[in-house]
Every structure is written in structure tokens, then in C-alpha cells.
C-alpha positions in Angstrom: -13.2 -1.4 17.2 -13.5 -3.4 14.2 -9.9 -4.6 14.2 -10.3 -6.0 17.8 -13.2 -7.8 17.0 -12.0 -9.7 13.8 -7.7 -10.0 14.6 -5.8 -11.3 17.4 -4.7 -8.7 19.6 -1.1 -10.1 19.6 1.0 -12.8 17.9 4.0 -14.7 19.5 3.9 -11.0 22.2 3.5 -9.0 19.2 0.9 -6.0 19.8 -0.7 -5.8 15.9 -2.6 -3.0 16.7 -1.8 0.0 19.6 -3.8 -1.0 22.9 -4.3 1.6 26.1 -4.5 -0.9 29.5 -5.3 1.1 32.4 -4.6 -0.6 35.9 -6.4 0.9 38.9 -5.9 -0.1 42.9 -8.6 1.5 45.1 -7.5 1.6 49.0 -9.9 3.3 51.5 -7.7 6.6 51.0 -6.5 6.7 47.8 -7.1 5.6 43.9 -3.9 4.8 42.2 -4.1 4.7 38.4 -1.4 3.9 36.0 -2.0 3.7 31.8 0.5 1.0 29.7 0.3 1.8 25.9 1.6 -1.4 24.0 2.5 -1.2 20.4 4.3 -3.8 18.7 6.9 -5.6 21.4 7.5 -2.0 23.5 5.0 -1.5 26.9 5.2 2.4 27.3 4.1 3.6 30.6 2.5 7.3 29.5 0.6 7.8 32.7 0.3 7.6 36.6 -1.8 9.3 38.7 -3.7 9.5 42.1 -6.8 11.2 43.9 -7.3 11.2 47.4 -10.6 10.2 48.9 -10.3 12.0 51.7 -10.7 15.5 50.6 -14.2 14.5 49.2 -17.4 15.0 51.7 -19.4 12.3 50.2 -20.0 8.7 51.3 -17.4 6.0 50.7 -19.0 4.6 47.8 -20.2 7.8 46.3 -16.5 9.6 46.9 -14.7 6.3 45.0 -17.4 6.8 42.0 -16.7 10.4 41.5 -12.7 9.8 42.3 -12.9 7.4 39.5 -14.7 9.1 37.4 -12.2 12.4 37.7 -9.4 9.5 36.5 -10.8 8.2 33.4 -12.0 11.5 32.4 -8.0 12.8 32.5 -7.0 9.4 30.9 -9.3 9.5 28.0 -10.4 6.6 25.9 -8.7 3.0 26.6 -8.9 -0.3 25.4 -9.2 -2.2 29.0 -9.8 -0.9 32.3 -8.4 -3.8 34.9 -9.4 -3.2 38.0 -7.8 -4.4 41.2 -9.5 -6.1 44.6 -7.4 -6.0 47.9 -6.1 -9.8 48.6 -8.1 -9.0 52.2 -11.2 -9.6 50.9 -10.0 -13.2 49.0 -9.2 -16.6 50.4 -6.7 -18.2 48.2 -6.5 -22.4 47.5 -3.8 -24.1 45.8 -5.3 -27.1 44.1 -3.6 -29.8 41.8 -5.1 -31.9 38.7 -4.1 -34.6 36.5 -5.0 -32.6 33.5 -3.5 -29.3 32.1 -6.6 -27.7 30.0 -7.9 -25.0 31.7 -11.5 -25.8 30.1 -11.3 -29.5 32.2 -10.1 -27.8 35.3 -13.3 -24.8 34.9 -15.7 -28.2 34.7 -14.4 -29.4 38.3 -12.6 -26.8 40.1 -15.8 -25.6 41.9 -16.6 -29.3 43.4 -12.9 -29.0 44.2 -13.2 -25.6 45.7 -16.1 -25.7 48.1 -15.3 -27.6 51.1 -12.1 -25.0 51.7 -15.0 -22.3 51.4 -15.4 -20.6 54.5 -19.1 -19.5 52.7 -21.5 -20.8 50.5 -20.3 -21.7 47.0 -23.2 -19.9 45.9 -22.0 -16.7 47.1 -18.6 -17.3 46.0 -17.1 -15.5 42.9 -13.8 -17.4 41.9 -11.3 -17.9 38.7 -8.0 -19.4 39.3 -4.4 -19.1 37.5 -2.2 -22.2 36.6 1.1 -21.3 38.4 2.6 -24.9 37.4 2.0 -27.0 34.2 3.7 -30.2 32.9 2.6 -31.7 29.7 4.6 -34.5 30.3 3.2 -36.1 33.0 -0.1 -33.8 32.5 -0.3 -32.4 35.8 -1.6 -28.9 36.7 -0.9 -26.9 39.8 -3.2 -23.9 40.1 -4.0 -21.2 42.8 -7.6 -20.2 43.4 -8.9 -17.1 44.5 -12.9 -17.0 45.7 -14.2 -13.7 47.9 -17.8 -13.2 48.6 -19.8 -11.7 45.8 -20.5 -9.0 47.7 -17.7 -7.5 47.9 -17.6 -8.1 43.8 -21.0 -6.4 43.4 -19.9 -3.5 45.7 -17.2 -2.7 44.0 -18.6 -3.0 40.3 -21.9 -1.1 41.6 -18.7 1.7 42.4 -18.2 1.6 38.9 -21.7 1.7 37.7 -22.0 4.8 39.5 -19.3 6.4 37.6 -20.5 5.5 34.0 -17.7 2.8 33.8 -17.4 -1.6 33.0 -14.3 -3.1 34.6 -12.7 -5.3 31.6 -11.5 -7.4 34.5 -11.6 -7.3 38.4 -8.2 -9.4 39.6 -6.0 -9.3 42.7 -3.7 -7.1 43.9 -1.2 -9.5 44.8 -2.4 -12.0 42.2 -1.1 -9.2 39.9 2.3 -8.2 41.5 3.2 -12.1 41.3 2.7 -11.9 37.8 4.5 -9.0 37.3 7.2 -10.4 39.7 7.3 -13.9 37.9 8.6 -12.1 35.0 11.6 -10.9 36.4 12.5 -13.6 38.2 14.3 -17.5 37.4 13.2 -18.7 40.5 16.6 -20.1 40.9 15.6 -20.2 44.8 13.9 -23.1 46.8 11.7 -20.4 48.9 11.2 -16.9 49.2 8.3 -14.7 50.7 7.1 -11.4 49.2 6.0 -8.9 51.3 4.0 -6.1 49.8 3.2 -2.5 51.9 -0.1 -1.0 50.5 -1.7 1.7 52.2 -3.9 0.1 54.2 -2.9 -3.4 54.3 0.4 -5.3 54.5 0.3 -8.8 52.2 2.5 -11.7 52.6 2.7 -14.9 50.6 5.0 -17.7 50.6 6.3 -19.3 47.4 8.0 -22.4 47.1 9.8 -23.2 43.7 7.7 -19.8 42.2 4.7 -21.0 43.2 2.1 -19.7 45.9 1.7 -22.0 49.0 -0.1 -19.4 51.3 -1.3 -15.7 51.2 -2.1 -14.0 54.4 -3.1 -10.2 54.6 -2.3 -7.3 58.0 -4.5 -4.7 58.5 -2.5 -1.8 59.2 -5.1 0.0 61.5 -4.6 -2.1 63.6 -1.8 -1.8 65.0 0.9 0.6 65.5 3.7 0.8 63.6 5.6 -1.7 66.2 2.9 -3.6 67.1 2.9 -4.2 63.0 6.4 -5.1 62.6 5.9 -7.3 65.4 2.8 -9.3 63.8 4.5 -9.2 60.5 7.3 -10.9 62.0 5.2 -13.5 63.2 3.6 -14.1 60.4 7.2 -14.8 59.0 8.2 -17.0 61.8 4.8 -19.1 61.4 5.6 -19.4 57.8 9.5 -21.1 58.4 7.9 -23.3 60.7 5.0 -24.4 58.6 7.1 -24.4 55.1 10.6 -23.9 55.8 13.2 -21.5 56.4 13.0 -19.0 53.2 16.0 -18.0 51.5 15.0 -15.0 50.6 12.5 -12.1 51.9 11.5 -9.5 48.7 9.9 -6.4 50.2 7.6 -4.3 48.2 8.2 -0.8 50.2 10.2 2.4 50.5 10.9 2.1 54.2 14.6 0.5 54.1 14.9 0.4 57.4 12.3 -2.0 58.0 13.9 -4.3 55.8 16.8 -4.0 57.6 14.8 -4.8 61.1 13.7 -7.8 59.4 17.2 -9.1 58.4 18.0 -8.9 61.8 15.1 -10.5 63.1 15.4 -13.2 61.4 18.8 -13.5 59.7 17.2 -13.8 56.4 18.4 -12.5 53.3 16.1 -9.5 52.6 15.7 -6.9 49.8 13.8 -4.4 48.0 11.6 -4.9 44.9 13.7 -2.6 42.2 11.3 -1.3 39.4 14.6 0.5 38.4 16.5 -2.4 37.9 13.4 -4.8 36.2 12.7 -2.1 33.5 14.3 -3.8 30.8 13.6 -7.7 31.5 9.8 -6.4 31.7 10.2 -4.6 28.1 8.5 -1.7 30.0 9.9 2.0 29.1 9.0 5.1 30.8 8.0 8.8 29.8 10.8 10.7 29.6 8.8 13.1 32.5 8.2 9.8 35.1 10.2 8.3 37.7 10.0 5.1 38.7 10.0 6.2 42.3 6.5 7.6 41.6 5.2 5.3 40.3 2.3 3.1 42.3 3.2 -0.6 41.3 0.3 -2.3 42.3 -1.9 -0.2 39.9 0.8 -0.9 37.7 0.9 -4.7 38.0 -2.5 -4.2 37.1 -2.2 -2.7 34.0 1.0 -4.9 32.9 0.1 -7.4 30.4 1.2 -10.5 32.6 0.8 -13.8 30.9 0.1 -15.1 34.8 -2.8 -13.3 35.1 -4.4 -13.6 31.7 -7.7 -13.8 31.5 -8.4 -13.6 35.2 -10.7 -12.3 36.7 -13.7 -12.8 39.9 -16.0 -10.9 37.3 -16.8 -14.2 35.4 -20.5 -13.7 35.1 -20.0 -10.6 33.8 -16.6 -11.4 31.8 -19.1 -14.4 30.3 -21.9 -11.9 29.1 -19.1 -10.1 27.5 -17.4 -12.2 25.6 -20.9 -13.1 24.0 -21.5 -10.2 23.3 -18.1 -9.9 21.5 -18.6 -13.2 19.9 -22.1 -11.7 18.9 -21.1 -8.3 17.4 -18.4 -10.6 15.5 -20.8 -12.6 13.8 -22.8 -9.8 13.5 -19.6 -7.9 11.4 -18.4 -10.7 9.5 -21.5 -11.2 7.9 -21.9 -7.7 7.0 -18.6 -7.7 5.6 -19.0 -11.2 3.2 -22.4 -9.7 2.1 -20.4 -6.7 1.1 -17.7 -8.7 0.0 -19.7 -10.7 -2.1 -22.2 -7.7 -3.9 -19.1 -6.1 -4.3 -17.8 -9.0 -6.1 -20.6 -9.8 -8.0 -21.3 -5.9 -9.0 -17.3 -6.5 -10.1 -18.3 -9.5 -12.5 -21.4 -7.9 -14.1 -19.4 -4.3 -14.8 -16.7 -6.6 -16.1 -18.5 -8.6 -18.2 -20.2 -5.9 -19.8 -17.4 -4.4 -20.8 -15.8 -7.5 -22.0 -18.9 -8.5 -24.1 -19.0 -4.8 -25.6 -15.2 -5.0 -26.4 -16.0 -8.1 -28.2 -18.8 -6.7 -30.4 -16.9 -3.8 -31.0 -14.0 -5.8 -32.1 -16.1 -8.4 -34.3 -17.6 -5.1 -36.0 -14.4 -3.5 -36.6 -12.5 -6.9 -38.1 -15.6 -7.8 -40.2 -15.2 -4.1 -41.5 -11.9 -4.7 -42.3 -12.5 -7.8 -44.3 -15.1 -6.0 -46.3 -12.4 -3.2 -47.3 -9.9 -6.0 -48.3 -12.3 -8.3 -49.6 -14.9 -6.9 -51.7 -16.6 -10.3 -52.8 -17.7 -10.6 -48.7 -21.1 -9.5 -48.3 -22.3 -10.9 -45.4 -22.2 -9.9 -41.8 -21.8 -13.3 -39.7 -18.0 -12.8 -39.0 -17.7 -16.7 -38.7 -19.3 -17.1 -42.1 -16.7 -14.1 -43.9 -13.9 -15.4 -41.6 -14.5 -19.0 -44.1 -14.9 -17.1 -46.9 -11.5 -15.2 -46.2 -10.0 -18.8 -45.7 -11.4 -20.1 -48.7 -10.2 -17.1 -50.8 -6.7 -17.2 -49.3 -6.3 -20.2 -50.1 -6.7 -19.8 -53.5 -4.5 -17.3 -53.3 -1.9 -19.3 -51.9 -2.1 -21.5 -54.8 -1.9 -19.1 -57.2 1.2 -17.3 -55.4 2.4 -20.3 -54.9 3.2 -21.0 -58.5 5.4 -18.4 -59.1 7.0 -18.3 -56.2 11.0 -18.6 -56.3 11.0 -22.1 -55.4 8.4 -23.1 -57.2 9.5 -21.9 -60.6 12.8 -23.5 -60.4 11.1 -27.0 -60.0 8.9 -25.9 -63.4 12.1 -25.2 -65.0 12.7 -28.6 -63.4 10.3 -30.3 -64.9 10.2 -28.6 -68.4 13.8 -28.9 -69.3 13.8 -32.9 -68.1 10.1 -33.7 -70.3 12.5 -31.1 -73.2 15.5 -33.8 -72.8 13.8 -37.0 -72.5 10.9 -36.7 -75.1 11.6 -36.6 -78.4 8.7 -35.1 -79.9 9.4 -35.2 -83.5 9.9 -39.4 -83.9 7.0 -39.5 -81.3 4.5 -37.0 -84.0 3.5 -35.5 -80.8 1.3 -32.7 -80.8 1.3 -31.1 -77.3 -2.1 -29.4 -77.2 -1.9 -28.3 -73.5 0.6 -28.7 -70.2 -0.7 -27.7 -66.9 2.2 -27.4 -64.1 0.6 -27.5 -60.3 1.9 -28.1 -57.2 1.9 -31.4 -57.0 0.8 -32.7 -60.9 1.5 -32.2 -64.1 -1.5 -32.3 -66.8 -0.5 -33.2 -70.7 -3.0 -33.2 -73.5 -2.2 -34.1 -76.8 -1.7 -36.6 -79.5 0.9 -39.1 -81.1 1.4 -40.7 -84.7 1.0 -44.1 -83.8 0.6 -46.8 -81.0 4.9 -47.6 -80.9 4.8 -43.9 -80.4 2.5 -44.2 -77.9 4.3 -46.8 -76.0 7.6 -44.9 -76.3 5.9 -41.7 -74.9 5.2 -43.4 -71.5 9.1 -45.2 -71.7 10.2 -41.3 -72.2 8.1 -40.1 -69.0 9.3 -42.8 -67.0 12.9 -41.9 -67.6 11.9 -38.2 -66.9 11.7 -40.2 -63.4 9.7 -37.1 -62.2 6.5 -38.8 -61.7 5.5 -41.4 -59.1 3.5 -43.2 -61.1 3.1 -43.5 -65.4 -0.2 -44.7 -66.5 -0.6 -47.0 -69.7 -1.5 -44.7 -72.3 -4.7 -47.0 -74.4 -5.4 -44.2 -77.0 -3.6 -42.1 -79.9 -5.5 -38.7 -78.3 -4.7 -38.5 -74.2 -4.8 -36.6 -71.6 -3.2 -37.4 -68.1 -3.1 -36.0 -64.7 0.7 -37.2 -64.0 1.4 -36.8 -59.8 4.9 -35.4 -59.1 7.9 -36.6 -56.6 8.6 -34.7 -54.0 11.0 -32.6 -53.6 13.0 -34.9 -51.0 12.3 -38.1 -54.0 13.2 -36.1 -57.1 16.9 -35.1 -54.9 
């Protein structure tokens, strides 16, 4: 899906989108499937389910192909099919490194690896998990688990044959641990886990929380005695190599073995609780399921453990996938910028069109108006009857101007001080014309005599409405007189 291929699946153990993990644990007579749907923070267990192998008449591999292939077609679509190989066919390592990155420990762990190899490296398939980690003193203690690759390409042919691609192929036990992991504070020094499948009986020693030895019992052979008795050996061998455990966790329905074992070796012992863990593993259950009925290792499996991530003795084939994911991701994102961007561009062009016939429209529609107010425009350049507006507004303004309210009581102003100050009839003046703007006053006229003259400019100057008098030279003037303002004349 597109949304897996361009978004994280979770952030900070949030599920953004709804994700089906189906966890299956093949043993020679059964296949044990359980399905986890997570969606947001909540891990719903919707499903669990077996088929026995034996009621089929085909061979071994061909009866596991068709049993798996009845289980995914009742489980439908999923997002991850994790897949789980019995710890019997693995040898497991714990290694240390003075680095934490996984990437530096991938570069060296297989020069590490190989002389503990009981076969060729180049037969092995191996991955690893850090069960210890500190930054501080950047120091990395991981377990490694290597089988043969034959027993990884038998049991991926398996699902070949029934039309199906593991997402992962991990360890059974590797998976209980980090299911385990996450309900426990490791609060003890040492404890053992002891896990009953059906055909095999796994024990490993931890120390702190973390693996120091996994060894596996084949239950056919031996009888159910002869089985306690070499599981109790094994126990005793581990005290004696790693210390006395404090505690012994079974992973089985048969209480009274765990009891046997308490008395045997007068060790605290108890059973694995599903019941009990529900809540500190955020898991929740159908409201038709039991936890009784449940098959945990196939449910380990499908449990989203932070232990396990990534895993997987598929790494070849986990490789080719994630380039192919990486591939189809390129692939996507470029199809969606190229959208992105004709999409964007398509936007600008429609836009722009629109906006450049809005303008016309608008131009064509204002220079219409100006024409029906202004019947002296006759061109049809806007810019050029936008001036011509200005020009004629202006004028109008003038003309408005002078008889506005304020304007005419300054005329008054200015008549009634030249009335007072000039006394026209000693002067002989003959006032032929008297323009009142703005900002001037323009007289034209005449006086009797050059004493008039010269008292004609004293009177203006006492008008003291003028910022400047000219000398008047001749009998006959005319003068362009420039007024105070208004903030002078107060």
C-alpha cells in the first residue's frame, strides 16, 4: 500500500495506520497460527487457529504447503506473515563489541561468528539481536543465531509451494524472550525459561535478562520420565556451569511437572501466565478467545517485540525486499511530485488566466465609467484617461475650493482688511480688477499720483496679509500679491 511505502508504520509505539501481523510455528504435527491487528497503541488478538498435519496423506513438505495454505486462505489479507524456525535447528552465540550501531556490528559479526560455527560460514544463514546496550561506555552485547541454509531454504521452498513470502523467518524462542522481556524487570540475577512445544522441549539460561545458553530436547526421544529426567540434567549442568538460578519460568500446562521440578531441585518454579501479562503487553483479546487457547509461540511470533525487530535468518531475501521497497518508493514519489507539480503548474496557468481576464474586464468597465462621468475623455488607454481624470479634478478642486466654507471666510478676510486699510478716495484709485486664489491675490488698477502710489504699498503692508509688498514703479499696476497662511495671518 501506498501509505506503507511513503510513512512510518509507527511513531514513539504509535500504529498510524491499522496493520494485520500473522505469527505462524510449524512443528512436525501441527501448524499453529495466531493474527495481531494493531491500530493506534491497542494489539488486538482477532484470531488463532490450528491444522493438523497428520490427517493429510501427502508428503511432509507437500502436507505443510497445503496446511498453510488452508490458514492464510481463512485469515485473508495481512500486512506481515512472520514465520517461526524451531531453536533445534539453530546454534546460538553471545558475542560482545565495543560499539552499539547495529550497521558496525553487521560489518564484523560474521569474522566474529565463524570459528563457533560448527559448518561452513558459507552455508550459514545468521542475524543477531542486541539483548544489552550501553551508550555510555559504547558496549554492545548481542546473541547470534546461525542454522544451516538448508534448513532456511526448506522451509521457504514450504512456502513457495503454497503461493506465500515469509516477511520474516525468526526463532521460536528468540521470539518468546521478546515477548517475555516485555513483562518482566529482570529484577533477578538468574532464571531459566523452559518452553514445552510439541515436539521439542527448549531451555535457556539468562543471567541479568540476557541469554548465556540455549539448548533444545527432542521429545521422541524419550519417554515422558526418561524426559524429565534429561530436562533435569540439563538444569543441574546449567547451576554448575552459571550458577544456581533463582528462578525456573515454565512455558506449559502440565503443573505437575513444575511441581516435580521444585522438588528436584528446590528452585523457585512457576508458570508463564498469559492471563496475568495481558495488560503490561497492551494485548486485548476477542471477546470469543481464551487465553488458555491460545498457542503462544505462534503468538510470540506475531507480537510486535522491539527484541526481535527486524530479525530474521531470511537476510538475502529480507535484502531483495527492502530494495525492492526502496525501489517502488522512488518509483511513487516521483510519480506523485510529477503530479504534484503539473497539478501545480495547470493551477498557475487556470489562475492566471482568470486573473488577467478579471483585469481586462475591470480596466474596461472603469474606463467606461470615466467616459460616462467625463465626456471630454476620448481615448481608450486607461493610464492616459486615469491623467486626464487627475488633471480635470484638479481643476475642479480649485474651483470648489474657492467657495468652499473655509475658503470664503478668508475672502471675507481679505476684502474687509484691503476695505479698512485702503483709502481709496485720497489714493484716486481706480480698482480695475481683484482676483482672490488660494494662495494670492491679483490687483489691477491705477492711482492719482506717485505719493499715492507709495501710500498704496504702506496701506498693503498694514493689511499685513501678504508675505511680501513689492515696490510699485508705475501710476498703472498690476501685482500678483502671495498670501499668509492661515497659521501666519492667526
Amino acid at each position: 500500500m501506498i501509505q506503507q511505502l511513503l510513512f512510518p508504520e509507527k511513531i514513539n509505539g504509535y500504529y498510524l495506520f491499522s496493520q494485520k501481523r500473522v505469527g505462524l510455528h510449524i512443528t512436525p504435527d501441527k501448524i499453529y497460527a495466531t493474527v495481531i491487528v494493531a491500530h493506534g497503541k491497542t494489539l488486538k488478538i482477532v484470531l488463532s487457529l490450528s491444522v493438523a498435519l497428520d490427517q493429510k496423506k501427502e508428503p511432509s513438505s507437500e502436507k505443510t504447503s497445503l496446511a498453510i495454505e488452508e490458514i492464510l486462505k481463512k485469515i485473508g489479507s495481512y500486512d506481515y506473515l512472520i514465520v517461526t524456525l524451531s531453536s533445534s535447528y539453530v546454534m546460538f552465540k553471545e558475542l560482545s563489541f565495543p560499539f552499539t550501531s547495529k550497521e558496525k556490528i553487521n560489518l564484523v559479526i560474521k569474522y566474529e561468528l565463524e570459528p563457533y560455527l560448527p559448518f561452513p560460514l558459507a552455508e550459514a544463514a545468521f542475524d543477531f539481536c542486541i539483548t544489552n546496550s550501553n551508550e555510555k561506555e559504547k558496549q554492545a552485547t548481542i546473541v547470534t543465531a546461525a542454522t544451516q541454509i538448508k534448513h532456511l531454504k526448506e522451509c521457504l521452498h514450504i512456502f513457495s509451494e503454497a503461493r506465500a513470502v515469509p516477511s520474516a523467518v525468526t526463532v521460536d524462542i528468540l521470539d518468546f524472550y521478546g515477548l517475555y522481556i516485555t513483562t518482566s524487570t529482570f529484577t533477578l540475577a538468574q532464571h531459566i525459561l523452559v518452553i514445552f512445544d510439541d515436539a521439542v522441549v527448549h531451555v535457556a539460561y539468562l543471567k541479568n535478562g540476557n541469554f548465556k545458553t540455549i539448548r533444545s530436547i527432542q521429545k521422541k526421544n524419550f519417554t515422558a520420565d526418561e524426559l524429565f529426567s534429561s530436562l533435569i540434567f540439563t538444569l543441574q549442568s546449567f547451576t554448575q556451569e552459571y550458577g544456581q538460578p533463582e528462578k525456573i519460568v515454565f512455558l506449559t500446562n502440565d503443573l505437575t511437572l513444575i511441581d516435580k521440578t521444585h522438588a528436584q531441585l528446590a528452585v523457585h518454579c512457576e508458570q508463564f501466565s498469559l492471563i496475568k501479562n495481558l495488560s503490561t503487553l497492551n494485548l486485548e483479546l476477542s471477546s470469543s478467545m481464551h487465553p488458555n487457547d491460545l498457542n503462544l509461540l505462534s503468538l510470540s511470533a506475531a507480537y510486535p517485540s522491539v527484541f526481535t525487530t527486524d530479525f530474521t535468518l531470511a537476510t538475502e531475501e529480507a535484502t531483495i525486499a527492502q530494495s525492492t521497497i526502496f525501489k517502488h518508493q522512488i518509483v511513487i514519489t516521483s510519480v506523485l511530485t510529477t503530479i504534484l507539480l503539473v497539478a501545480m503548474a495547470t493551477h498557475t496557468i487556470l489562475q492566471v488566466h482568470t486573473l488577467s481576464a478579471a483585469i481586462e474586464k475591470t480596466k474596461s468597465t472603469v474606463l467606461k465609467d470615466l467616459k460616462k462621468n467625463f465626456p471630454t475623455i476620448k481615448s481608450n488607454n486607461l493610464p492616459e484617461a486615469l491623467k486626464r481624470v487627475k488633471q480635470i479634478v484638479s481643476k475642479e478642486e480649485e474651483i470648489w475650493y474657492s467657495f468652499s466654507n473655509q475658503t470664503r471666510r478668508s475672502f471675507l478676510k481679505y476684502l474687509y482688511e484691503l476695505s479698512t486699510k485702503i483709502e481709496s478716495e485720497s489714493l484716486g484709485l481706480l480698482l480695475k480688477k481683484m482676483v482672490i486664489n488660494k494662495d494670492t491675490i491679483t490687483i489691477e488698477g491705477s492711482v492719482r499720483s506717485f505719493a499715492a502710489l507709495t501710500q498704496l504699498e504702506q496701506e498693503l503692508k498694514a493689511t499685513d496679509l501678504f508675505v511680501h509688498i513689492p515696490e510699485l514703479q508705475k501710476l498703472d499696476f498690476s501685482e500678483s500679491l502671495t498670501i499668509k497662511s492661515q497659521e501666519e495671518l492667526l
